[in-house]
C-alpha positions in Angstrom: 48.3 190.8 -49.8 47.8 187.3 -51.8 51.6 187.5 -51.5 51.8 187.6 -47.6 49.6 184.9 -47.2 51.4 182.5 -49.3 54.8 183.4 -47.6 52.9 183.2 -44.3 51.9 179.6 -45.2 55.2 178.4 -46.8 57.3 179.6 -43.9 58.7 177.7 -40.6 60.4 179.0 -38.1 62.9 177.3 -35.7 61.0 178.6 -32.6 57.8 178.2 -34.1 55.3 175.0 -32.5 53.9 176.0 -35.8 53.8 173.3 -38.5 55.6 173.8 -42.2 52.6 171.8 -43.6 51.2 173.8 -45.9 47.3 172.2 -45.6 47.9 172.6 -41.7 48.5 176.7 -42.3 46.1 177.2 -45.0 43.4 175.0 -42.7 44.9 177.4 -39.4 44.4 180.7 -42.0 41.0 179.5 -42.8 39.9 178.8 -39.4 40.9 182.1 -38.0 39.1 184.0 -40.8 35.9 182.7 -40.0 36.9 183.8 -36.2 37.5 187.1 -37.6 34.2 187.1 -39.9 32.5 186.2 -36.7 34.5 189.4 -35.0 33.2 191.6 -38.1 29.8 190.5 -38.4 28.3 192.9 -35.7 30.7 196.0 -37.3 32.6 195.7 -34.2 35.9 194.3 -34.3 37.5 195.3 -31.2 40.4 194.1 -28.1 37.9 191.8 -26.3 36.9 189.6 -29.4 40.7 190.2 -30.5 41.5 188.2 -27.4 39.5 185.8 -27.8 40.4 184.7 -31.0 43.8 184.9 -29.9 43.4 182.5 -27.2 41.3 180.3 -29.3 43.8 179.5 -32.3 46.6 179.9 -29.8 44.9 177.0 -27.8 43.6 175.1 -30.8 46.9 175.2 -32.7 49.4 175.0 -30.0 51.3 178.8 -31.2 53.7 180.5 -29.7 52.3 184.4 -29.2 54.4 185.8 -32.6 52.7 183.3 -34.8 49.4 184.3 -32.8 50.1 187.7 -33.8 50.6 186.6 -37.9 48.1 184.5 -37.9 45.6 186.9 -36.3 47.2 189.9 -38.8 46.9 187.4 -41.8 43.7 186.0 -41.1 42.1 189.3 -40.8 43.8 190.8 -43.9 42.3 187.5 -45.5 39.0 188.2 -44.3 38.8 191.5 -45.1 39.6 190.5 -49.1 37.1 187.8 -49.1 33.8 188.3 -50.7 32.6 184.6 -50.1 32.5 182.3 -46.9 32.9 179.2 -49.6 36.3 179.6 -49.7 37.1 179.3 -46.1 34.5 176.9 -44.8 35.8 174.3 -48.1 38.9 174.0 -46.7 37.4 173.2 -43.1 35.0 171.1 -44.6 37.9 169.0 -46.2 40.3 168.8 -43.1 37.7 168.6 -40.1 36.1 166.1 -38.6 32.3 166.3 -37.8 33.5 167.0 -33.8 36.4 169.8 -34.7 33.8 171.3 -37.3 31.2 171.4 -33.7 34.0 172.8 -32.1 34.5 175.4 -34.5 31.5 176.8 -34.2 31.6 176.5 -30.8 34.8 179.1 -31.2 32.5 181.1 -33.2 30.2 181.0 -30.2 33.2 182.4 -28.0 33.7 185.7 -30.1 30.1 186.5 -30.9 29.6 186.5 -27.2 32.6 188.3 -26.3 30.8 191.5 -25.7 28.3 189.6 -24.2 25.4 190.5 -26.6 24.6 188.3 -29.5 23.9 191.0 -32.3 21.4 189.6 -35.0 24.1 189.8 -37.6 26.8 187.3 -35.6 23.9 184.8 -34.9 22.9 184.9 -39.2 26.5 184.6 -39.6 26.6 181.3 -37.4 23.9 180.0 -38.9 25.2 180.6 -42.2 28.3 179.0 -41.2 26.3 176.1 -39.8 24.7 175.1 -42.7 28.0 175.4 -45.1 30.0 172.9 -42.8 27.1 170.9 -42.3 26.5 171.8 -38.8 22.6 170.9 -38.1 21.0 173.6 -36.4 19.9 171.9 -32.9 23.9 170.5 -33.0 24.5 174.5 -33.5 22.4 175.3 -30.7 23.7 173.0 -28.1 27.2 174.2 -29.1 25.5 177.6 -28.3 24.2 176.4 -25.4 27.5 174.8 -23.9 29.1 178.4 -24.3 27.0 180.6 -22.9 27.1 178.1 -19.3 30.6 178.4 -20.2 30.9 182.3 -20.1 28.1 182.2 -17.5 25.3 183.8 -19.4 22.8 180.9 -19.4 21.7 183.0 -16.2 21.0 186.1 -17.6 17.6 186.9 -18.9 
């Protein structure tokens, strides 16, 4: 597994808007875990939060579909193995800016909400997240905030 993520990261395609920057693919491969984790954290990990993430990272890393498709596959087999967040949110604390790390948890927003029920385990996960990229809580609650108008829940009671 260790093995497919390293020769996901070292590779380039020539179709590929994908970059051969290895700190680029290991930041991409840690930001889609978290998505993942995100996925995971209510047990449910299913097409509608699967598409999601995929339009997320395809979005936020300009992709064509097939590295979509690795990424998502590597990211969740990455997850999966993981026993610790601190791995992951290091690597985003090292290569985000204070904005792109709001933004993330914005994405994170995205796929607890893609069922359109915030289970109690997806909104501890967020604010675990939070406070490990340094993510105040009322910043992580307007991000919040600015999804659910997005997704048009802010209506619902």
């Amino acid at each position: 597994m260790i093995d497919s993520i390293r020769a996901w990261i070292s590779r380039s395609g020539p179709n590929s808007r994908n970059t051969s920057d290895p700190a680029q693919s290991e930041l991409q491969l840690a930001l889609t875990a978290l998505l993942i984790e995100a996925a995971y954290s209510d047990d449910h990990f299913d097409g509608p939060e699967r598409a999601v993430i995929a339009r997320l990272i395809e979005r936020r890393f300009n992709l064509l579909p097939s590295d979509v498709r690795t990424l998502l596959a590597t990211g969740e087999a990455a997850a999966t193995e993981s026993v610790e967040l601190l791995h992951f949110t290091r690597i985003i604390n090292e290569r985000l800016s204070y904005e792109e790390r709001v933004e993330l948890i914005e994405m994170m927003w995205e796929v607890a909400y893609a069922d359109r029920v915030l289970d109690e385990y997806e909104d501890s996960l967020l604010r675990r997240v939070g406070g490990l990229i340094y993510v105040p809580d009322p910043e992580r609650g307007i991000a919040r905030q600015r999804v659910l108008r997005r997704l048009g829940l802010d209506q619902e009671s």
